[in-house]
FIVEXTI-318595 format. One record per residue (C-alpha): x, y, z; residue in three letters. Coordinates in nm, 3 decimals. Layout:
BEGIN
<pt px="X" py="Y" pz="Z" res="ALA"/>
...
end
This chain:
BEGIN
<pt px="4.560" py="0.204" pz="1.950" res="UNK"/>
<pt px="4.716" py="-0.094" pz="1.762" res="UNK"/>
<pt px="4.640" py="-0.097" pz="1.350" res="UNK"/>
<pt px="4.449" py="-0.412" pz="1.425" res="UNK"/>
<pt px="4.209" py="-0.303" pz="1.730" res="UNK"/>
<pt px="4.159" py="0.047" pz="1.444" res="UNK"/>
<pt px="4.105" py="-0.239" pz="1.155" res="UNK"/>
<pt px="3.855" py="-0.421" pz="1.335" res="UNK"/>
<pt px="3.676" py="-0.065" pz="1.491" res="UNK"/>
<pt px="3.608" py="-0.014" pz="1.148" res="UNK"/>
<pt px="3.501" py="-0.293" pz="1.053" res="UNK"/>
<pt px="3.208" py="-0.299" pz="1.316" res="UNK"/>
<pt px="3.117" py="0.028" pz="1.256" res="UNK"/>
<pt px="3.096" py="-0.061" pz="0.904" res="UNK"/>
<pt px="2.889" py="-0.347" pz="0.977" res="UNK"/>
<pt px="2.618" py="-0.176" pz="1.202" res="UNK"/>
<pt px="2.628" py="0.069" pz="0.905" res="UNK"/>
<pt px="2.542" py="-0.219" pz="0.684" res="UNK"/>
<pt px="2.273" py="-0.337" pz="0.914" res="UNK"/>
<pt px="2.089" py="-0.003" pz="0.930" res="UNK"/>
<pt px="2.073" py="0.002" pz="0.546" res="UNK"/>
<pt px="1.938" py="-0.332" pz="0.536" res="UNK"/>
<pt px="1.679" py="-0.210" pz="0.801" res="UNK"/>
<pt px="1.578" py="0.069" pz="0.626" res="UNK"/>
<pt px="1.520" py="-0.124" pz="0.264" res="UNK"/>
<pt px="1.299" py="-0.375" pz="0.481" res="UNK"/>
<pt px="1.065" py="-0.069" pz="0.530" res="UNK"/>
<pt px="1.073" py="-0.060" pz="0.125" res="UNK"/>
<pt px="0.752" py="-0.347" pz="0.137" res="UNK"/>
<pt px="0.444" py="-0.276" pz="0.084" res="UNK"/>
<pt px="0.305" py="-0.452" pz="0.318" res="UNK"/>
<pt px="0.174" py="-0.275" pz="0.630" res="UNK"/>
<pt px="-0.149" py="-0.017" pz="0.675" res="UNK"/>
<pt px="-0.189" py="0.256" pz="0.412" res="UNK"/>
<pt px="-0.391" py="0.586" pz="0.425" res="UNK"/>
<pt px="-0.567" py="0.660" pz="0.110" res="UNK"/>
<pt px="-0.591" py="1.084" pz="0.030" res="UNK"/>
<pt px="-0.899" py="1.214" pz="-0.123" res="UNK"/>
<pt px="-0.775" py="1.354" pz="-0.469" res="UNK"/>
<pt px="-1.019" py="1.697" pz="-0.455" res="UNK"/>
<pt px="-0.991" py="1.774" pz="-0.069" res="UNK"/>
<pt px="-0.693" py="1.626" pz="0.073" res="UNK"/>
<pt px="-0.842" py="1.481" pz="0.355" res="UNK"/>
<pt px="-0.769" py="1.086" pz="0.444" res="UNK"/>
<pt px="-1.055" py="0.842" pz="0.277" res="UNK"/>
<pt px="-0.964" py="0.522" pz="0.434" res="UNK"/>
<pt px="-0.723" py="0.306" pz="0.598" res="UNK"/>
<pt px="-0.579" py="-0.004" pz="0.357" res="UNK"/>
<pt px="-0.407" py="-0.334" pz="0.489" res="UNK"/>
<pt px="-0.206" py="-0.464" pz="0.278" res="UNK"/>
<pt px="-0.037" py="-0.829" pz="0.331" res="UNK"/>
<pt px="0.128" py="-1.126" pz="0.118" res="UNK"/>
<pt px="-0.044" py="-1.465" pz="0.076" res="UNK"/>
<pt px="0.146" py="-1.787" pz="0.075" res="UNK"/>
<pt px="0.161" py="-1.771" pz="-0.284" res="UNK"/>
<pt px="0.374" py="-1.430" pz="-0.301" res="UNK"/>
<pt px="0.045" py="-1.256" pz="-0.380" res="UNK"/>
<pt px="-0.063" py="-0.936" pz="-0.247" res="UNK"/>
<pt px="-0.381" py="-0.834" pz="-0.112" res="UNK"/>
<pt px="-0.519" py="-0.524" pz="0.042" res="UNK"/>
<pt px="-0.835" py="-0.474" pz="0.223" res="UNK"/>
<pt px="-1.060" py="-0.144" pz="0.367" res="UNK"/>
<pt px="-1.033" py="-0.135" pz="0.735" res="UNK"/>
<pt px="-1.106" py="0.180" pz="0.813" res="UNK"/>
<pt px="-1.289" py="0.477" pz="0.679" res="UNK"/>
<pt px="-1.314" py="0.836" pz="0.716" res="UNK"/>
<pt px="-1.655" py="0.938" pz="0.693" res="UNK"/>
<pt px="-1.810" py="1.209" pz="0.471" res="UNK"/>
<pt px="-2.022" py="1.485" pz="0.699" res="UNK"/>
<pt px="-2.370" py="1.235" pz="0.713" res="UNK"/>
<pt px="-2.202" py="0.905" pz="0.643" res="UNK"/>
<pt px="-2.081" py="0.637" pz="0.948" res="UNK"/>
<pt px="-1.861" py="0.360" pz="0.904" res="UNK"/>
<pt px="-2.135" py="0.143" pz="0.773" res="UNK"/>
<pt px="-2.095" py="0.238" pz="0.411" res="UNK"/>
<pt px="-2.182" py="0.021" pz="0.141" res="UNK"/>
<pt px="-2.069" py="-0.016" pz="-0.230" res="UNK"/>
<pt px="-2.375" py="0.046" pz="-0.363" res="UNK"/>
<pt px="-2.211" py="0.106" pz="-0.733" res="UNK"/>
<pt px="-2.036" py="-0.260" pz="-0.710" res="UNK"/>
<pt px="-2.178" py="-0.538" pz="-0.906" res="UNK"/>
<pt px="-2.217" py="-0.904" pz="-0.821" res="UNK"/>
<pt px="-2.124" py="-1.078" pz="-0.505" res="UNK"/>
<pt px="-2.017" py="-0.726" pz="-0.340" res="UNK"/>
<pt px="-2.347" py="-0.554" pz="-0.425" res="UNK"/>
<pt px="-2.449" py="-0.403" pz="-0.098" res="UNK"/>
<pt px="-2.162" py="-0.536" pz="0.113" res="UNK"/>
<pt px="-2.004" py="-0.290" pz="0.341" res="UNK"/>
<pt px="-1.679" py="-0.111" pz="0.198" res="UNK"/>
<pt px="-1.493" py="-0.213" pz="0.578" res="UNK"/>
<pt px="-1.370" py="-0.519" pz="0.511" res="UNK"/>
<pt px="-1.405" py="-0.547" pz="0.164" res="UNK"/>
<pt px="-1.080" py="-0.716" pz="-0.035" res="UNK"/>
<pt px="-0.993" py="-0.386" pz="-0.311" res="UNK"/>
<pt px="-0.673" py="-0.526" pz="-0.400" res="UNK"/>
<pt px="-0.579" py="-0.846" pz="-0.560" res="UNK"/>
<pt px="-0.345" py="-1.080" pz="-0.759" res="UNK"/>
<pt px="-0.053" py="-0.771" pz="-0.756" res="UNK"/>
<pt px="0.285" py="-0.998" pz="-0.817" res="UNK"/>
<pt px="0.611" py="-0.894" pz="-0.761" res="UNK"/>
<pt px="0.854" py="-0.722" pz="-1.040" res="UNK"/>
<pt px="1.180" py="-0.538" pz="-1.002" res="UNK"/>
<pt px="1.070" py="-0.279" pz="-0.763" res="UNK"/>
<pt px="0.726" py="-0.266" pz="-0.782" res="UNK"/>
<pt px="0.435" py="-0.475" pz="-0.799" res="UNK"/>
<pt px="0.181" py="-0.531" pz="-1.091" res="UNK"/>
<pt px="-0.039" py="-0.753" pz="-1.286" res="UNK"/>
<pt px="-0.312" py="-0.694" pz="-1.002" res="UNK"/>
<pt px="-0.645" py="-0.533" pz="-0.978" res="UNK"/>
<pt px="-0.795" py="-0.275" pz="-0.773" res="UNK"/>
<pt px="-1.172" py="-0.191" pz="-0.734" res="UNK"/>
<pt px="-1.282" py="0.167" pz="-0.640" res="UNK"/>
<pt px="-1.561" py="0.152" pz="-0.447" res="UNK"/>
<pt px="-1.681" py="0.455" pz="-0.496" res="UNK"/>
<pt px="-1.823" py="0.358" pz="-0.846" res="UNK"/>
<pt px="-1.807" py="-0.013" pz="-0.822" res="UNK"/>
<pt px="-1.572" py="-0.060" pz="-1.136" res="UNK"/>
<pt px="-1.232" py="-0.294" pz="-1.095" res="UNK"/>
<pt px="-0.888" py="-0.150" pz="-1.279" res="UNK"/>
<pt px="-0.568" py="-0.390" pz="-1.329" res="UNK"/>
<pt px="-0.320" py="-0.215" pz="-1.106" res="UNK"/>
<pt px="0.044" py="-0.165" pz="-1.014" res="UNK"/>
<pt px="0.229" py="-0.074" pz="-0.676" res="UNK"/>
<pt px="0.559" py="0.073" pz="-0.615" res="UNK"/>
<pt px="0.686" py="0.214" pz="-0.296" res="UNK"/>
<pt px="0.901" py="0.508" pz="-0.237" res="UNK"/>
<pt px="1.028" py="0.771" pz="0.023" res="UNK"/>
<pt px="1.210" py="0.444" pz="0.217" res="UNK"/>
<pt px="0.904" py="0.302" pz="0.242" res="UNK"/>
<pt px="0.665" py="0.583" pz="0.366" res="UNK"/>
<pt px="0.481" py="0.645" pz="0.007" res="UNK"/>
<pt px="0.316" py="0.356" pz="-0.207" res="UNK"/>
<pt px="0.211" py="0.511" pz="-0.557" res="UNK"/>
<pt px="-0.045" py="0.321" pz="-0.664" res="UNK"/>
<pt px="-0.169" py="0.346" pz="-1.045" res="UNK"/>
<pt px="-0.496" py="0.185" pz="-1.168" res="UNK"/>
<pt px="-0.563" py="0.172" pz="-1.510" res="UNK"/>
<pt px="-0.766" py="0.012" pz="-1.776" res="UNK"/>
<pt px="-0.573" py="-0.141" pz="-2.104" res="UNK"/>
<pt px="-0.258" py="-0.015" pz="-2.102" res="UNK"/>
<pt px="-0.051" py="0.168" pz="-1.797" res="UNK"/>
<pt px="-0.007" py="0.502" pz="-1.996" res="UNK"/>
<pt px="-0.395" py="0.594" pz="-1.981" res="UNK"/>
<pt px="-0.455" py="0.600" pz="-1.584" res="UNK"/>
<pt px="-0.450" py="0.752" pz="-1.305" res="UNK"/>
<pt px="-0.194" py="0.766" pz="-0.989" res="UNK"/>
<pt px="-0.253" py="0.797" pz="-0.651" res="UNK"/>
<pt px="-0.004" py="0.863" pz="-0.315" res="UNK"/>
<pt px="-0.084" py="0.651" pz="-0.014" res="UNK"/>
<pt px="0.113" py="0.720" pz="0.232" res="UNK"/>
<pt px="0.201" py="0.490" pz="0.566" res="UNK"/>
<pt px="0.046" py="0.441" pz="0.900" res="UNK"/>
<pt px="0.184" py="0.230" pz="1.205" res="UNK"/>
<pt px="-0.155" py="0.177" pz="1.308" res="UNK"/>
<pt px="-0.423" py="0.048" pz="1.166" res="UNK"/>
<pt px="-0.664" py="0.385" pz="1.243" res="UNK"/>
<pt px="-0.352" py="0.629" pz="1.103" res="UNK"/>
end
């Protein structure tokens, strides 16, 4: 084989090399469907969507939950104030206004509907995209808490 065809093999090969990087930092978004762990047991809570706006905002709404022993998919936030009072946690917007930052995602807020109360909130994905750690906290990011969301391909994980 000539030096050129040998220059130009490698150069291709490089190139789909290239590409597969490129595919695998597009993964790196979190944007997609999220399963949500239960800190105590370790079972799945819920299933989060979370998508961009046309601002370059994110969002992230419950669309799925897994039920306690005695509860059904028509849960309500009972503990929320206002407007979502009552409403049923499936469908309900929990995360809003997160903007993007060098590799992660902040100035947002995140409501827990478990007790109704709204945190400001920062995103950052990891494991090539297969992990979002998520960290709510009131005041100042040192005093919170952390969770580990992990990705689904479908919506019902």
């Amino acid at each position: 084989m000539s030096s050129y065809k040998k220059f130009f093999m490698f150069v291709f090969i490089f190139l789909m090399g290239l590409t597969r990087v490129f595919a695998v930092s597009n993964d790196a978004t979190p944007i997609g469907y999220w399963k949500t762990i239960d800190d105590v047991t370790g079972k799945p809570k819920s299933i989060i969507q979370i998508w961009k706006t046309s601002d370059h905002i994110l969002m992230g709404k419950v669309i799925h939950i897994y039920p306690k022993p005695g509860e059904d998919q028509t849960k309500r936030c009972d503990a929320c104030q206002g407007a979502l009072h009552n409403q049923p946690v499936v469908g309900m917007v929990i995360l809003s206004g997160l903007k993007s930052e060098t590799k992660q995602w902040g100035h947002g807020r995140i409501l827990d509907p478990e007790n109704g109360k709204t945190y400001s909130c920062s995103l950052r994905v990891s494991e090539n995209g297969a992990k979002l750690n998520v960290h709510g906290y009131i005041g100042i990011p040192l005093f919170g808490r952390s969770q580990t969301w992990e990705r689904v391909d479908q919506m019902t994980g």
